[in-house]
C-alpha positions, 0 to 999 in steps of 0.5 A: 745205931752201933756206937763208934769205937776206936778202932773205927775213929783210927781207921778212918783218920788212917783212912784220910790221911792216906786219901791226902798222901794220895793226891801226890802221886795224882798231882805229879801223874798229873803234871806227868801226862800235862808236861808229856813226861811219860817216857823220862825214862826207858826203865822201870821199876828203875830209874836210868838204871838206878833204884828208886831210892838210890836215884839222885833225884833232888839233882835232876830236873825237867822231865826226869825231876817230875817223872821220878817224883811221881814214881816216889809218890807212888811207893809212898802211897802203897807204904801208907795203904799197907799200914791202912790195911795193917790197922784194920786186919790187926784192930780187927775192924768190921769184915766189910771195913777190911776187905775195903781197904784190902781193896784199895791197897790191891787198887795200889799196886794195879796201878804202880803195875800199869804205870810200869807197863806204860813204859815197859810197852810203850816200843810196842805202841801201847804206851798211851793206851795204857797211860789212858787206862793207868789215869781211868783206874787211877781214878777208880782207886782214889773213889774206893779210898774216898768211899773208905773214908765215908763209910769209917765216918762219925754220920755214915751210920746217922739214923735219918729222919723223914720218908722215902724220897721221890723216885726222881732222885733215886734215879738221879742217885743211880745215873750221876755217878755214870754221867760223872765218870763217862765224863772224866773218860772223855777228859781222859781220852782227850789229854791221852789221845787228842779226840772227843773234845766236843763230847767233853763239851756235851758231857761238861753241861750234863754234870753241871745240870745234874749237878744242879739237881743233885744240890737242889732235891738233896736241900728238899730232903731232911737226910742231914749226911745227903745235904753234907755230901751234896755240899761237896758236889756242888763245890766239886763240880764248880771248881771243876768248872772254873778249872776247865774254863781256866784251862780253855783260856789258857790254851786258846787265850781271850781275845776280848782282853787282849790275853794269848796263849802261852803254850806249856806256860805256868798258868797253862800246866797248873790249870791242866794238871789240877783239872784231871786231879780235881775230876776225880774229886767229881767222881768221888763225891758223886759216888758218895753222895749217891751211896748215901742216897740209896743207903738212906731210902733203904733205912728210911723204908725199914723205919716205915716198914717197922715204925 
């Protein structure tokens, strides 16, 4: 196993710093899409007309406060995606950790154009097909952020011991992060579009099963960077569980305990808002776990092969 350098304990600390910075512009898009913020404004990139900069945000409020707010946390995130990508092309990172992280940063400014699509063709009727497919790539680019952070850590290169797992969970290695990802669509397509709430429903009961069987044949292998990352699906997917519970109480009520719904209520917002942000924590821990189970049963196989 190659010795960790420097440069690569850097990058990676770059490389979680910029995943956290990143949760701003997700949290406020979030809030954005729960609070139908979208259109604020009928400009972009400027704001009533206004620079980014120049726009006397911390005046506003509402809507225009939020929207602006998201529009800010974005410039932030590619600020600090270009200094992610500096560091590694300058320190002269592993080929693989530089065109990752170029990626990402390229993921970075696909998403600032989308969202400045969203306004800029929402006359024409493509605004919420759009605003779909800025939240779905959205997604995409925080698990490639999330991937750079895994594969820049101390255990990514751990030398597992132990043999090849059971086939099942090279399979369930392969379908979950579908299953995760199909699922977070569905979430997706209900707040942008208003349909498929029974299929979320469905594809709800599938993560958490899978998930179940994730948490279940990791503890049976003796692959210690397998059982960590499905320590954090477990406790992905469970919050994610309790959220959308959150959410469904807060939007129809309870009856049993006399609780009623309060449309655009505090608890309401802050239960939709987080369920979307933590879905993509889903998703990202998913596909990690599952990059790490085939990259362990191909070590695994080369240590038989050669052993």
């Amino acid at each position: 196993m190659a010795a960790r350098t420097e440069q690569d304990k850097r990058v990676h600390v770059l490389a979680v710093v910029t995943a956290v910075v990143s949760l701003i512009p997700i949290g406020l898009g979030s809030l954005v899409t729960t609070l139908g913020a979208g259109m604020a404004f009928l400009d972009w990139p400027t704001s009533d007309g206004q620079g980014m900069l120049t726009y006397p945000w911390l005046q506003s409020s509402g809507d225009d406060f939020v929207e602006h707010g998201h529009r800010l946390g974005g410039m932030l995130i590619g600020v600090v995606a270009i200094v992610l990508c500096c560091v590694a092309w300058i320190g002269k990172s592993s080929r693989a950790v530089c065109y990752a992280v170029s990626a990402v940063l390229l993921g970075v400014i696909v998403q600032g154009l989308l969202g400045g699509l969203r306004v800029r063709l929402d006359e024409l009727g493509f605004g919420h097909l759009i605003a779909f497919g800025h939240s779905v790539f959205g997604c995409l680019v925080f698990v490639s952020l999330w991937m750079v952070c895994s594969a820049t850590s101390r255990n990514w290169n751990e030398v597992n011991e132990g043999s090849v797992d059971s086939s099942f969970v090279s399979c369930l290695a392969w379908s979950y992060p579908v299953v995760v990802l199909t699922q977070y669509v569905f979430g997706g397509v209900i707040r942008h579009v208003g349909s498929m709430l029974h299929a979320h429903f469905v594809g709800a009961a599938l993560v958490f099963l899978f998930g179940c069987c994730v948490v279940i044949s990791s503890f049976r292998m003796k692959f210690r960077n397998v059982r960590s990352r499905a320590v954090m699906v477990g406790l992905a997917v469970f919050g994610q569980i309790l959220l959308g519970l959150g959410v469904w109480v807060t939007k129809f009520g309870f009856a049993p305990s006399g609780l009623v719904a309060v449309q655009h209520s505090i608890p309401q917002v802050v239960a939709r808002s987080l369920h979307t942000v933590v879905g993509m924590v889903v998703v990202a821990t998913a596909v990690s776990w599952a990059v790490t189970v085939i990259k362990s049963d191909r070590s695994a196989c080369r240590n038989l092969a050669t052993g």
